[in-house]
N, C-alpha and C positions, 0 to 999 in steps of 0.2 A: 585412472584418468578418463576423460568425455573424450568417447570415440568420434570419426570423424565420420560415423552413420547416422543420418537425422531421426530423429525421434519421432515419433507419432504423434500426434495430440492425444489419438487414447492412450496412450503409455504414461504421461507425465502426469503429476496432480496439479489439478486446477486450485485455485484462492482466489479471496474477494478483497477488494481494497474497495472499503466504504469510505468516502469522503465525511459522509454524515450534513449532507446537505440539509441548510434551511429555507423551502421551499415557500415564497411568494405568497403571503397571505395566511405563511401556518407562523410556529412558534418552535422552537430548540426541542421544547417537551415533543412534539408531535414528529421532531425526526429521530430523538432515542425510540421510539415507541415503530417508529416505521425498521430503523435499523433494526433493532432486535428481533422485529418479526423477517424480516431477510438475510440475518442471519439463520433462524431455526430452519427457513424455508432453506436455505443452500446447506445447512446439514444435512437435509436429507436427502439433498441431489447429490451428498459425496464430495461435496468441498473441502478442501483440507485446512482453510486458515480462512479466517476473516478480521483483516487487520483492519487500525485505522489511525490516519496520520496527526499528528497537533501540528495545528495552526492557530494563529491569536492574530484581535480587531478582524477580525473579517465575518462580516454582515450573512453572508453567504454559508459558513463552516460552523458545525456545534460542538468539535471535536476538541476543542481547547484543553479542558481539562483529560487528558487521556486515557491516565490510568484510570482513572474512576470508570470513564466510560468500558474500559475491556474488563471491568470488575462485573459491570450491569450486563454486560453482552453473555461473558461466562458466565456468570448466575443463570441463563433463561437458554442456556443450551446446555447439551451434556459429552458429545465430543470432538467436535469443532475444536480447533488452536487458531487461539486470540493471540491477538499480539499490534503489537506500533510497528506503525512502515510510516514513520520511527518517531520516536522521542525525541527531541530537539536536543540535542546537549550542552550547546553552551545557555542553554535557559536553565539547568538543574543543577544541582551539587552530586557528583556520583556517586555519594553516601546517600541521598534522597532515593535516587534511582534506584541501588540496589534493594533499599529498605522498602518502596514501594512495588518490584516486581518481585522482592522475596514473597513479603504479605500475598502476591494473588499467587505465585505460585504453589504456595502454602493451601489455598482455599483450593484452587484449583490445579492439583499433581500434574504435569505430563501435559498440559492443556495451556500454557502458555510463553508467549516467545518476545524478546525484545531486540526488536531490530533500533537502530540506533542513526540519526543521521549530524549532519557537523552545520548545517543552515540553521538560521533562529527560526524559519516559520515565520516571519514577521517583517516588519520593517523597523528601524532602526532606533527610533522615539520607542515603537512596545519592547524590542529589548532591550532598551535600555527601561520601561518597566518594569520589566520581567525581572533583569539580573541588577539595577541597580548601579551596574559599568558594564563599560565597553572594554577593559581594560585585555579582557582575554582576546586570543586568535586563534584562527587555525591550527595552530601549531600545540594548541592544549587537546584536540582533541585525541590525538594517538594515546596519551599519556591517559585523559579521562577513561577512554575504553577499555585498558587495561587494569584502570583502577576500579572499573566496575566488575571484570573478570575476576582480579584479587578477592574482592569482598564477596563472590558467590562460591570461592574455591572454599573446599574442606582445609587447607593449609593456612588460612589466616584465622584459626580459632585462637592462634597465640597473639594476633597482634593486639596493639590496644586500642584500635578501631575494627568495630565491624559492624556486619549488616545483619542484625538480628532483628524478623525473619529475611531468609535472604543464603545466608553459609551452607553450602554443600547440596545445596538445593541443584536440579539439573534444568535449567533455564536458560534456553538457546539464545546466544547472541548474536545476532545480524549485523551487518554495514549496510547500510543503504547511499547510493549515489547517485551523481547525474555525471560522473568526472572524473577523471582516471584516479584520481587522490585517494578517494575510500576503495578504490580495485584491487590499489595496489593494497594499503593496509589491511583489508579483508584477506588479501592472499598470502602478506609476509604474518602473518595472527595465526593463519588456518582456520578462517570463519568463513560460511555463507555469507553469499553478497546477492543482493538485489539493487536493480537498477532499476531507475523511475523515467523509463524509456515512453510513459503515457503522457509526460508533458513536457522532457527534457530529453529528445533522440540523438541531439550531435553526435556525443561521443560511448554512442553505445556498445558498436563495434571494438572500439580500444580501446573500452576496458574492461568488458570482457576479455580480451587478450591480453590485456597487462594482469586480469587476476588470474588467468590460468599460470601465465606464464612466474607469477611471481608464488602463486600457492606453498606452503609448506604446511605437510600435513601437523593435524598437532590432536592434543587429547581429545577432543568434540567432535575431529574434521579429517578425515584423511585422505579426502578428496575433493577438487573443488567441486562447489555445488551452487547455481545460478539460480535465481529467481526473475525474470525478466515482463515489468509490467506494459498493457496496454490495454486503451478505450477498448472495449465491446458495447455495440448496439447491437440487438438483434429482433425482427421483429416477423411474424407472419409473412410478411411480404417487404420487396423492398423500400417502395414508395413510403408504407407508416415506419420503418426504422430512419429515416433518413429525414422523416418530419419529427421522431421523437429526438434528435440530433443536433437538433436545431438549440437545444437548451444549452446543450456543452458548450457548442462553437459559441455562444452568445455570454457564455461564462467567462471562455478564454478572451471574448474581445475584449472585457469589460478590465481582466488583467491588465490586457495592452494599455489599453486607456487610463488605466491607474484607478478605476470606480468598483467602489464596492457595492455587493447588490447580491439579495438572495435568488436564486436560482429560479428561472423564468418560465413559464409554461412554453411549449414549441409554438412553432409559426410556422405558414406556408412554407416562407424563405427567407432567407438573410439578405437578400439583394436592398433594399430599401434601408439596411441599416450598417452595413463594414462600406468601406470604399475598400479598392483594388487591392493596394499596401496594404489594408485591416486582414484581408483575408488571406493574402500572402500568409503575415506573420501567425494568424492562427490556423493555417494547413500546418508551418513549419513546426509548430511548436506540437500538434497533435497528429504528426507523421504516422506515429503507429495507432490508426483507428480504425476500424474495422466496423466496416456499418454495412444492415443488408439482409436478404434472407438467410437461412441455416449453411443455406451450400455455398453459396457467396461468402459468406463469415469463416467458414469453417475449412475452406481455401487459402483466404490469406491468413488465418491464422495456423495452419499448416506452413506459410510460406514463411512466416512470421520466424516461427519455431525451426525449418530448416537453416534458417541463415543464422539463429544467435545460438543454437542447440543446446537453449538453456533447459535445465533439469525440473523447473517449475512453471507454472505461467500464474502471474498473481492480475487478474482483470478489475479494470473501473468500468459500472456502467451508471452516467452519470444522466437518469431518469424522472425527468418530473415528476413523471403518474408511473404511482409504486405498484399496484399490477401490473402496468409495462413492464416494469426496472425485472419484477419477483419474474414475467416472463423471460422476460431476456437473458438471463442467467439460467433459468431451465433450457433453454433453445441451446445453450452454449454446454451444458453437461450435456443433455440429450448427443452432441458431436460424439463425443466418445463412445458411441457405441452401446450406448443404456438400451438393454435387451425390450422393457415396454417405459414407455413417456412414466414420469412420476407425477400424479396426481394429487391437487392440492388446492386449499383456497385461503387466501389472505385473511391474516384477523383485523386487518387495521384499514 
């Protein structure tokens, strides 16, 4: 079980949660082609995962079709673990889902993970394009995740459904949440659980403690094991990280507001564009961000990591200008104690 000694940042592994932003004046093609090269680049700064979420209608996000995208990501790396932080579930059938992460885990052994979350990703009009009804709830998705577990087990080669490829294949399942709901089921499954504590902090504290507290060990899992994300800026000094920052906070307003819009170059400052309330609610919603120099960063995200003493840390650094982005991400391995800087240069 997680002692109650906080962990280090150099102890734990780092991962990347790429949004897969569509930046302002480019095209979808021109952020597969940025992702993949930031993916290679944090391979060899030692990252251990580089997920990335589905989301649909949003002007902003190129991440829609998912799996395809961790098909492209794993093709142009070689050992990095790809994987969804998550898959949307009530958008899929969990015969699709097994049969689509069997196929990649098939291409790529050992190298891929599906974390899973119970939100559509969308609003309410696209799933109901997506799925066609509304007709499911919450209450399918306990029943879905274990139907996707069945179809990856060696024991349902007798049934007369299965997930070919897909059966007996060893293909890590995740919960992902913002809500004690998936805590607890992650914990009464005995799965990994990640929380999306980078843009949904309320209840990160208790549920964390609802999945320890609910954990049962099982064949994948014998202890619990946390993945806990948050915003990373990191920049030379603090003045340029806190202007490359400026893009996030303007992303989340545009949330608030309900306006879709691809990802904005930074600005001096935001004063001229949130009123009081605008930037209330986008502190609250991006509580865990971390912006700043090395030492600055590398502080609270030690503090970070004291208080949830999760086992993993999975960062967004959500970057207009992708040398900054491929920087900031090296400033933030470099924390752990990388004996000389990793040296590199951008293909894209």
């Amino acid at each position: 079980m997680n002692t109650t000694q906080p962990k280090k940042l150099s102890d734990i592994p780092l991962s990347v949660l790429d949004l897969v932003p569509i930046l302002a004046g480019k095209t979808p093609a021109d952020s597969f082609r940025t992702s993949l090269d930031l993916a290679q680049q944090v391979e060899r700064l030692g990252y251990k995962r580089y997920w990335m979420a589905e989301h649909h209608n949003m002007v902003g996000i190129a991440s829609s079709a998912t799996a395809v995208l961790i098909g492209y990501i794993a093709g142009g790396t070689s050992t990095i673990r790809v994987g969804s932080g998550g898959i949307m579930l009530p958008n899929h059938a969990p015969l699709v889902v097994a049969e689509q992460f069997g196929t990649l885990a098939s291409l790529y052994p050992e190298r891929i993970d599906l974390g899973l979350g119970r939100a559509p990703g969308s609003d309410q009009l696209t799933a109901m394009a997506l799925r066609r009804s509304l007709q499911g709830s919450v209450n399918d998705f306990p029943e879905n995740v274990e139907e996707i577990i069945t179809y990856f087990s060696s024991e349902n080669s007798t049934s007369p459904v299965r997930a070919i490829p897909g059966e007996g294949l060893n293909i890590p399942v995740w919960i992902l949440g913002s809500s004690t709901f998936g805590a607890q089921l992650a914990g009464i499954l005995g799965l990994p659980y990640a929380f999306a504590s980078h843009f949904a902090p309320t209840y990160l504290q208790a549920a964390l403690k609802v999945y320890r507290e609910s954990f049962r060990p099982s064949e994948s899992l014998k202890e619990p094991y946390v993945m806990v994300a948050a915003n990373a800026i990191v920049a030379d000094t603090e003045n340029v990280a806190h202007r490359l920052a400026t893009s996030l906070f303007a992303s989340f307003l545009n949330v608030i507001r309900g306006k879709s819009q691809p990802l904005q170059p930074p600005v001096e400052n935001l004063e001229d564009f949130w009123n009081e309330a605008e930037e209330y609610s986008v502190q609250q919603m991006l509580r865990y961000t971390f912006i700043g120099n090395p030492q600055q960063v590398k502080e609270n995200l030690q503090a970070f990591m004291d208080s949830t003493q999760a086992d993993e840390l999975i960062i967004s650094s959500h970057i207009y200008d992708h040398p900054a982005r491929v920087r900031s991400y090296q400033l933030i391995a470099e924390m752990r104690q990388t004996p000389e800087p990793v040296k590199f240069e951008t293909t894209v």
